[in-house]
Structure formats: C-alpha cells, structure tokens
ZAMARGU-4260 file (C-alpha; in steps of 0.2 Angstrom, whole numbers, plus 5000, padded with zeros to 4 digits):
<rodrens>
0) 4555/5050/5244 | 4567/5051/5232 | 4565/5070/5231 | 4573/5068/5248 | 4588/5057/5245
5) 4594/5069/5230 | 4593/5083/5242 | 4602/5075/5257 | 4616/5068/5246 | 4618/5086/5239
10) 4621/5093/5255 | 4633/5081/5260 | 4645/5084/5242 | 4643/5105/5245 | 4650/5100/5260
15) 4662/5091/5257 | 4669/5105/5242 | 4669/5117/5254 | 4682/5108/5265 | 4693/5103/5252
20) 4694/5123/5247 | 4697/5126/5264 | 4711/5114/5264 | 4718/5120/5250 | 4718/5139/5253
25) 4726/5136/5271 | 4741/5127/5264 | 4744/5138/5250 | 4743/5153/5266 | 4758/5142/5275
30) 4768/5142/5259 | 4765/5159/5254 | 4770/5163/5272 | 4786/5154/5269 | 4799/5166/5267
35) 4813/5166/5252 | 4828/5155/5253 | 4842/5154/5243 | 4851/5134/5242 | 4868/5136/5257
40) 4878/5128/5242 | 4874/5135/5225 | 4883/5124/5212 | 4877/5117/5196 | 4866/5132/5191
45) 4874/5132/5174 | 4881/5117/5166 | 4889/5114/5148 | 4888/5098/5142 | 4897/5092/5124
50) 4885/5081/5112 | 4904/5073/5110 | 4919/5072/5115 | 4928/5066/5099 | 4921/5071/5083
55) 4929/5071/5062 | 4933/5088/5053 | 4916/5094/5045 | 4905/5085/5058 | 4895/5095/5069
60) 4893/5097/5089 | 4883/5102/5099 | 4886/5114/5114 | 4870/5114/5128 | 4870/5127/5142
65) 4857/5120/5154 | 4854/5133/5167 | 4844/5128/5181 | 4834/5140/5195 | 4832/5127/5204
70) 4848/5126/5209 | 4848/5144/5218 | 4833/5145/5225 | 4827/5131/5237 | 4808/5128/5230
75) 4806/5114/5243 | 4808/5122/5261 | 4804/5141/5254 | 4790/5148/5246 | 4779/5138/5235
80) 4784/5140/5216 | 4765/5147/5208 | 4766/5160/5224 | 4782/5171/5217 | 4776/5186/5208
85) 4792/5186/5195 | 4808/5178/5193 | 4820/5186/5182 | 4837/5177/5178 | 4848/5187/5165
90) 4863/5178/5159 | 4879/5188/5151 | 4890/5177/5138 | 4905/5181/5134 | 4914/5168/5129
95) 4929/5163/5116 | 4924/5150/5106 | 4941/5140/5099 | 4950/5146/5083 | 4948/5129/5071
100) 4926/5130/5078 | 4912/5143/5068 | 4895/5144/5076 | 4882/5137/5064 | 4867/5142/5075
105) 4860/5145/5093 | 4843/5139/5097 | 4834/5139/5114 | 4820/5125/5122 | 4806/5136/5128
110) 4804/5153/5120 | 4787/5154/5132 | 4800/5159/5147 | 4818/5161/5138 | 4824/5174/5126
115) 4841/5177/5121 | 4852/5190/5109 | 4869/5181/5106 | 4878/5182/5091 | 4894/5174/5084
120) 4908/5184/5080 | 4921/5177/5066 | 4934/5190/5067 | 4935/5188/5086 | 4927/5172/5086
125) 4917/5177/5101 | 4900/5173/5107 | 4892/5185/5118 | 4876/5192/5121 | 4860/5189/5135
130) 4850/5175/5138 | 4834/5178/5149 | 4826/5167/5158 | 4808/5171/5167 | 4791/5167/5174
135) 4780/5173/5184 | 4764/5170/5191 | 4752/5178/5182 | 4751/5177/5162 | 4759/5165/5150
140) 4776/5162/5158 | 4772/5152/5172 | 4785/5146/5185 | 4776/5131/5188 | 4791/5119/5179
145) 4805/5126/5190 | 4798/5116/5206 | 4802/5100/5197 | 4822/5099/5203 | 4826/5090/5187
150) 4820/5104/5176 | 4831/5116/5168 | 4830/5127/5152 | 4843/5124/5138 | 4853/5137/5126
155) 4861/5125/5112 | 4876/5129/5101 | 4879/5120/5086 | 4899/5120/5080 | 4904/5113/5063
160) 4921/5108/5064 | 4932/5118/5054 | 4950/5108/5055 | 4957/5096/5067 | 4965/5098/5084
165) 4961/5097/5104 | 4949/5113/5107 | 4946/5120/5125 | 4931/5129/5130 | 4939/5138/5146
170) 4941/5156/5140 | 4927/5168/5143 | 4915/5171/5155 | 4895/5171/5162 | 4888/5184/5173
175) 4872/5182/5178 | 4860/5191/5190 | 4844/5181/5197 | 4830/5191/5207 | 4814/5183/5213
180) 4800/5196/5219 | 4790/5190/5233 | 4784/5205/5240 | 4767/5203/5235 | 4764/5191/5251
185) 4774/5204/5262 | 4790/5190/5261 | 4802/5206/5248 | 4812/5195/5236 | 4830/5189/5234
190) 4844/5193/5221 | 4861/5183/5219 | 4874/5189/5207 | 4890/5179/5199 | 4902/5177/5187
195) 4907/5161/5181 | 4926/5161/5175 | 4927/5150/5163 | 4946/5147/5163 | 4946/5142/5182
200) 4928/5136/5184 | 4922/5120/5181 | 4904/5119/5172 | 4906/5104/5164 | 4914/5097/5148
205) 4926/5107/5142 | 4937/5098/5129 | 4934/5092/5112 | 4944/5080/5100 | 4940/5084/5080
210) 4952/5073/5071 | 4954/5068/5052 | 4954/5052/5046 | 4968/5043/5047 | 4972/5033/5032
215) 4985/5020/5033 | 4991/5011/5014 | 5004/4999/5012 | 5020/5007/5007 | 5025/4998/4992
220) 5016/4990/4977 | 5027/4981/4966 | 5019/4976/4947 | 5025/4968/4936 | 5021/4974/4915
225) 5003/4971/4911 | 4997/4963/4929 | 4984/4972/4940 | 4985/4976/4957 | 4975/4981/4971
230) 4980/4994/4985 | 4968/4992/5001 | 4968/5006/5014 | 4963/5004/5031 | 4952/5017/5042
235) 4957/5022/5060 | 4953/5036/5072 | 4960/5039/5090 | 4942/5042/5096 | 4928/5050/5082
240) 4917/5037/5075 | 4921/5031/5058 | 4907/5034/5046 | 4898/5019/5038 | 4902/5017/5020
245) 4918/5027/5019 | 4923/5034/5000 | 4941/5038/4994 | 4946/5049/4980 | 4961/5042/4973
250) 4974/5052/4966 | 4989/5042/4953 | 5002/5053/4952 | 5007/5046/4934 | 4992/5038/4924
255) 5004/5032/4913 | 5012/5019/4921 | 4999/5015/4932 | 4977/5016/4926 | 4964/5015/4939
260) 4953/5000/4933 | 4938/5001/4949 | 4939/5008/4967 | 4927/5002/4980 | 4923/5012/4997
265) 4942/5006/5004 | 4952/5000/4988 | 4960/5004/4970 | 4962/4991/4956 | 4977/4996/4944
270) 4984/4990/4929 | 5002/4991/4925 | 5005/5000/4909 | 5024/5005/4908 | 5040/5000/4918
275) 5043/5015/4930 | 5038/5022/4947 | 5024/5034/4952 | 5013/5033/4967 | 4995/5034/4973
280) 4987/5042/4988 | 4970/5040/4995 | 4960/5056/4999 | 4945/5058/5011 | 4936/5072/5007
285) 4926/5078/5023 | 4910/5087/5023 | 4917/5104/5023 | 4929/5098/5009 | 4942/5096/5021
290) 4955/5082/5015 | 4963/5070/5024 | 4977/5062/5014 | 4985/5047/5016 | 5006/5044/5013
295) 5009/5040/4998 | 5012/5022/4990 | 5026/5018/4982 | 5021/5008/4964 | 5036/5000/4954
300) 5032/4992/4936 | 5044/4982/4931 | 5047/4968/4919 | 5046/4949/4919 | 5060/4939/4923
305) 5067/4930/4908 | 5075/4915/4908 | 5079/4904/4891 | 5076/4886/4892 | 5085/4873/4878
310) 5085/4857/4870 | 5104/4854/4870 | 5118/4864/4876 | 5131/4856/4864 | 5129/4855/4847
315) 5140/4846/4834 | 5144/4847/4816 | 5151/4830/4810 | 5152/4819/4793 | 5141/4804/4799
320) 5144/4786/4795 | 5135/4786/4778 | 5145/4803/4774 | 5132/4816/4775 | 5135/4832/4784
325) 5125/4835/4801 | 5121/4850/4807 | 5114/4849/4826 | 5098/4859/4831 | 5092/4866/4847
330) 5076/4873/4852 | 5076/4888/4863 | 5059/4897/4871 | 5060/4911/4879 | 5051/4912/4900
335) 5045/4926/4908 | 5042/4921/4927 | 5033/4934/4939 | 5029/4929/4957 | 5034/4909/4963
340) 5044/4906/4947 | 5025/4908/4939 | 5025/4913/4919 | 5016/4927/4916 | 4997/4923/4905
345) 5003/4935/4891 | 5021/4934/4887 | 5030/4948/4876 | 5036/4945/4859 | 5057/4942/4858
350) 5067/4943/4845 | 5083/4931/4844 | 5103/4933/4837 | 5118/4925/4841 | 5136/4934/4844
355) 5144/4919/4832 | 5144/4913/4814 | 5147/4895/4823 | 5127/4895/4826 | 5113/4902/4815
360) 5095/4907/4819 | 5084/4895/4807 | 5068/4900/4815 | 5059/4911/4829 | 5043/4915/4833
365) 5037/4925/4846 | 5047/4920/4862 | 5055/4903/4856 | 5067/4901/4842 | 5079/4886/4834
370) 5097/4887/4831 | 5109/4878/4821 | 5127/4874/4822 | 5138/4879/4807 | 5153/4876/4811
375) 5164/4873/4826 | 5167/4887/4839 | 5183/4894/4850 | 5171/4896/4864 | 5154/4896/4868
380) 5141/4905/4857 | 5128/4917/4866 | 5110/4916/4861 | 5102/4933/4864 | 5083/4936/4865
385) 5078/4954/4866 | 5060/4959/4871 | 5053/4969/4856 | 5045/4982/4864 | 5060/4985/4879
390) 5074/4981/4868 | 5087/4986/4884 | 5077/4970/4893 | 5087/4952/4887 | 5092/4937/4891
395) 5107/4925/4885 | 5109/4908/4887 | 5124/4899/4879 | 5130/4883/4866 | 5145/4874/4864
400) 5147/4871/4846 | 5159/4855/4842 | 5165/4850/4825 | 5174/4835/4822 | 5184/4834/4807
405) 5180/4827/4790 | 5197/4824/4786 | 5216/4824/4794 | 5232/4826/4784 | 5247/4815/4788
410) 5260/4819/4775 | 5275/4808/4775 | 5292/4817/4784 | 5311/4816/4783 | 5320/4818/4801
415) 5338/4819/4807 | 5342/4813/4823 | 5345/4831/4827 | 5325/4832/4827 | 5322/4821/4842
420) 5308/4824/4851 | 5299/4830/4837 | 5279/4835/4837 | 5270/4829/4821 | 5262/4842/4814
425) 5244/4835/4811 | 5231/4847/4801 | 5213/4845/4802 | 5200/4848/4789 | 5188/4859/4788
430) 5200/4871/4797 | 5184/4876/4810 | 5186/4858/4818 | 5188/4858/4839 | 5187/4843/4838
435) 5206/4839/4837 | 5212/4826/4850 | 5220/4809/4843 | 5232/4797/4846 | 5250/4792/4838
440) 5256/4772/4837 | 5272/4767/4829 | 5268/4752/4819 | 5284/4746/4811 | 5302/4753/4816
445) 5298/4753/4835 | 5318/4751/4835 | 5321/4768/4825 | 5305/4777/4835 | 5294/4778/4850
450) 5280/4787/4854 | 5278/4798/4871 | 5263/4808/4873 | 5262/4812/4854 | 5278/4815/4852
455) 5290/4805/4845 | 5307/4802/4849 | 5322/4795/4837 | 5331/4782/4841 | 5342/4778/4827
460) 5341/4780/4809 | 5327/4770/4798 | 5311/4770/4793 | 5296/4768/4802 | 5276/4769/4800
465) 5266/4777/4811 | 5248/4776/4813 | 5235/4792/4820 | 5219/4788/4826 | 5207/4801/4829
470) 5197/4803/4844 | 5181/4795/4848 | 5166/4805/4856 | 5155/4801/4868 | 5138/4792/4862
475) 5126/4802/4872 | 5128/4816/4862 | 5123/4806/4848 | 5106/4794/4855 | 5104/4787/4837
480) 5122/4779/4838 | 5124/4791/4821 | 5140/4801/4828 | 5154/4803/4818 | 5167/4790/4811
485) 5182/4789/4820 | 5197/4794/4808 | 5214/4782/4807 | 5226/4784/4793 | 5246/4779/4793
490) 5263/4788/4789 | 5280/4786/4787 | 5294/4794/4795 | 5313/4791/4789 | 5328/4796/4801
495) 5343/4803/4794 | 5359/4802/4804 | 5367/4819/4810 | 5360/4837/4810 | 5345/4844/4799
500) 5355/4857/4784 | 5339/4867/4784 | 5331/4868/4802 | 5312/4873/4800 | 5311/4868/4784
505) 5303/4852/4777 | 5313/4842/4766 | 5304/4834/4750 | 5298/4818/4752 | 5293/4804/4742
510) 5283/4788/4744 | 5296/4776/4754 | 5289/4761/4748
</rodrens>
C-alpha cells in the first residue's frame, strides 16, 4: 500500500516539473522574441559626481564616472537582459583636468565586465584613454546586473589638491559607441554613438572649491618687559571642513624680544625679553606641505610706567628751639604700573640723584630711596630715578627745599632826610636762607619815622628804634610743634637834616645810647 502512495505522489511532482519548464521556456521565447529598443530620451548615461564640493589644499577628492546601460537600452519593454548575445560599450576620455589638480590614481568597480587604459598626463594635464564596459551571455561577464535600473558601473579618479582656487571640470570630451548583438534570436542588434561636450553638457558636478585655511590673529599684542602673553588664532573656511585638532607652526620673527614659552593646537605663549617690536605669524602646514600663513601680529615690548611716590614734598632746614640744626628727610619709592594702574610682580632696579646740592641722596636701594635737605633752594629740586638696566627710561618727581634763617643782621644806620623812603637793608644768615619774609615796627621815635610796607619813611630828624620780626611758618610742616624760632631783634635809625654828602655810601655809626 505504501509502495503505491510513493509512486502516485511521484507522478504527480514529475508532473508538476515538467509545467513549470514549460512555463518558463515559453516566457523566455516571448522575450527573446522581443525586439531591441533603445530609451526615446537617452539622458544620464554618464554622470560625474564630486565626493565634495569644497575641500583644503593637500586633501584629496574623488572624481566617479558612473556609466549606466541601462539608461540606453530599455531592458523593460525590449529583450530580456540574459537573452543578448554581447554588449559592448567603449568609452573615449578625453578630458582636461584643472591646472592647480594631479591625478593620484584611477580605479574601477567590477574588473569581471570593465577594463580601462587611461592615464594622467602632467605636462598636459590631460586624462584620456578607453574604458570598456561589457557582458555577455555566455562566460564570465554576465549582463544579468544591468537589468537592475539602479545599477551602473563606476570609473573613480582620485585628485590631491595641489593649491587653492575654484576648479571646473567642463573642458574635454566622452565619445562613446554602445552595440548590443541580438542576432542570435534573429532580432540583429543596436548601436548608438555620442559625444559628450563637456564644456556645454551637463553630466553632473562640475565645480570644486580647494581653499587654504584661513587664519585670522589679533593685529596687535602689547607687552610690557618681562610679562608673557598669549596670541590665540581663530580657524575659518568659506566652505572645506576644518580638521579636528588643527596644529600651527609659529614663526617670531625676532627671538629676541619675544621667546615662545608653549603653543597648543590654536595659541603661542610669549615672554617679553626686550623693549622693541617684531611679529609673529601662524603657519598651517598642509598635507602637501602647502602653507597657509596668517598676517602677521604686531608685538610691542615696552617698559613699565614709572611713577615716584614721597613722604613730603617740602622740606626744611631750620635751627629748632633747643638750637640744633634739622635737616628734613623724605622717602621716595620708585612704581612701575602696567595694565589698571597695577604694579608689575618684579620691579627693575633704579638708581637715584638729584640736579641740586639743596638735597642729597642719603640712601637707595633698589627702587626706593631717601633724600635730605642741605640747604635752602632757588627753586624746586628734581629727584631722578633711572632704571639700571634702560638708563634712557626715568622718572623725576620734585622738593621744595626751605631754609629759615639762623640769624638776621640789623646793624644800626645814619639817614638824612634826603633818604626818605628808604628800604632797610636786612641780611640773613646762612646766606642759602628762602626763608626771608619779616616784618618792621617803629618802636620809639614814631614822630621822626613810620613804617609802610617795610619801608620807612623820615619825617623829621631824631632817633628812633625799630624792631624786625622774622616770619613765622606754618605748624603743619612741623607736626611735632619743633619748627623753627621766630627771630626778633631791634635797631636804631638817626635822621640827619638835609642831603646825604656820600649817597650810597653808609656812614659809620656808633651805639646811640
């Protein structure tokens, strides 16, 4: 019984195989039958399509040529694909490739059905040669692939990028010649010829953008002796993509004012070294050891400003009370401000003098000093700190220097009435004094004198005592109350009647009482 089943379900599958070829072989017949036709539009055959369209100096780019049967003959409505005998496709390049562009290599996608023989000119810069497309349906190169409307084989360029600018592939040509053989099923075959201008035909990108990197610094650094300073330059492109971890070289034009301390991918670090001016630039240095250079910045050292800073700005020489001498000091220190009126952390070393014997330098050190008054001055004294190491750089400040007299004479004087007004003639000691202002009283004989101003004016003969009183000086100078002991003292003056013998000259006195 079972015997029997196997044998009837055996029959039924031979069957069943033998419809299913039947099937098959007439609908291959029907296509085979077909006869060859080419697409009414033909467009699109070849396309050239740019891995980029913006790219740096020394990258690379990619040219691909996809070139597609499929757009010529209608596989769809015609013939069925596996039924061609051959199908040949031979493509002639000849095209320019842009000054500025050098061909690196030329590869193709399937070497089972496309061949090629172009080659890269450098004189002419030129790519021409053949690329062969083909199948058929007997052997290794089958057509099967081209029934797919998607499919298409691929020629692929790679350009380095040589130096910047805006290149155009639109100079050159393709010629091509496509023949598919049919005649085997009695259907002959089809050919179609064209050239492809590439000046006036559009086959797809056409324009590239190589650019250099664009690097942008500040256009002034100012430094001031010693200080460090950092330059920071900023990256931009009009399109290319900026690489990840971008390197400068940096170039200092002179090392000896400026010293590169670190540099990261974008930035310098700098120390000052010596007052002047020199620049720095920052180089990119593409992959083809093309350099993109930035415009220089302008670096200025220069020095602190300096300032002096004192104690007093008055000082007195004077006799005090108890009738010792005093010599006012002041003490002086040096600034040096940067930035905001800061001081800078490691101040040069100054030395001091002063344009006067009315002040003296007791003391210095570094940038602070002390000064002394001598004696008194005509006007004020400058105090002048050079840097040691810039002697040209310094800084002056200036002290009044007051001396108040230690002691006045007031002889006594004869006078004719010829004399009237007449100016005492009053003589401080120590002959440095400035100190010089005082006052006149007539203290007996107001009827043979008076006083105006100083001066006195005769009104008859006679004797008469007059008293001087030196002038007293403010106490804020002195915060002790230890200033200087006013002066007074007395004279006598005797009037003669008529005109003096010996005009200019004083007449010898005696003591009138």
């Amino acid at each position: 019984m079972k015997r029997q089943l196997r044998s009837k379900y055996g029959f039924l599958i031979v069957i069943g195989m033998v419809l299913l070829l039947f099937a098959y072989t007439s609908t291959l017949a029907d296509n085979d039958n077909k006869d060859i036709k080419k697409k009414p539009s033909i467009t699109n055959e070849v396309i050239r399509n740019l891995s980029s369209d913006a790219v740096l100096v020394g990258e690379t780019v990619t040219v691909e040529y996809r070139l597609s049967i499929n757009n010529i003959i209608d596989f769809t409505t015609g013939p069925n694909i596996n039924s061609y005998k051959t199908i040949q496709w031979t493509l002639d390049f000849n095209e320019k490739i842009p000054d500025g562009l050098s061909v690196e290599s030329v590869s193709i996608n399937n070497e089972s059905n496309v061949s090629h023989t172009l080659k890269f000119d450098t004189s002419a810069q030129t790519l021409s040669g053949q690329v062969n497309v083909s199948c058929s349906k007997d052997g290794s190169k089958s057509c099967k692939n081209y029934f797919n409307e998607t499919f298409y084989e691929t020629v692929t360029i790679k350009l380095k990028v040589d130096k910047p600018g805006t290149y155009k592939f639109t100079d050159g040509s393709i010629k091509y010649s496509l023949t598919a053989d049919h005649s085997g099923n009695g259907h002959g075959s089809v050919k179609h010829d064209r050239a492809i201008n590439l000046t006036t035909d559009q086959i797809g990108d056409s324009l590239l953008l190589a650019e250099e990197l664009n690097i942008q610094l500040p256009s002034e650094l100012e430094l001031y002796l010693n200080d460090s300073g950092t330059v920071n330059a900023e990256l931009s492109t009009t399109k290319a993509t900026i690489p990840e971890n971008v390197k400068l070289k940096w170039e200092i034009v002179n090392p000896k004012i400026v010293k590169e301390t670190s540099a990261a991918n974008q930035s310098l670090s700098v120390k000052a070294l010596e007052v002047g001016t020199t620049a720095i630039q920052a180089v990119y240095v593409h992959s083809n050891k093309y350099e993109s250079k930035s415009q220089p910045v302008t670096v200025k050292v220069k020095l602190p400003e300096l300032a002096i800073g004192t104690s007093k700005e008055v000082l007195w020489v004077y006799q005090n009370k108890a009738g010792t001498l005093v010599k006012q000091q002041a003490a002086l220190n040096l600034t040096q401000l940067v930035e905001d009126g800061q001081s800078v952390k490691s101040p040069f070393d100054a030395t001091w003098d002063v344009n006067s014997t009315a002040l003296s330098i007791v003391s210095s050190q570094n940038s602070s000093a002390t000064v002394q008054a001598e004696h008194g001055s005509t006007g004020n004294v400058s105090v002048i700190a050079s840097l040691i190491e810039y002697p040209g750089q310094t800084k002056a400040t200036l002290i009044e220097v007051k001396e108040y007299p230690q002691r006045v004479s007031t002889p006594n004087v004869v006078l004719y009435m010829s004399d009237s007004p007449y100016e005492y003639p009053v003589k401080f000691w120590p002959e440095t004094s400035n100190v010089t202002e005082y006052g006149l009283t007539v203290l007996e004989g107001t009827d043979v004198m008076t006083e105006k101003d100083g001066v006195l004016i005769l009104l008859k003969p006679g004797i008469a005592k007059i008293g001087l009183v030196t002038e007293k000086v403010d106490d804020s100078f002195f915060p002790n109350g230890d200033g200087p002991e006013v002066i007074s003292q007395t004279f006598y003056v005797r009037v003669k009647e008529g005109t003096d013998p010996n005009p200019g000259k004083e007449e010898p006195v005696s003591d009138f009482y």
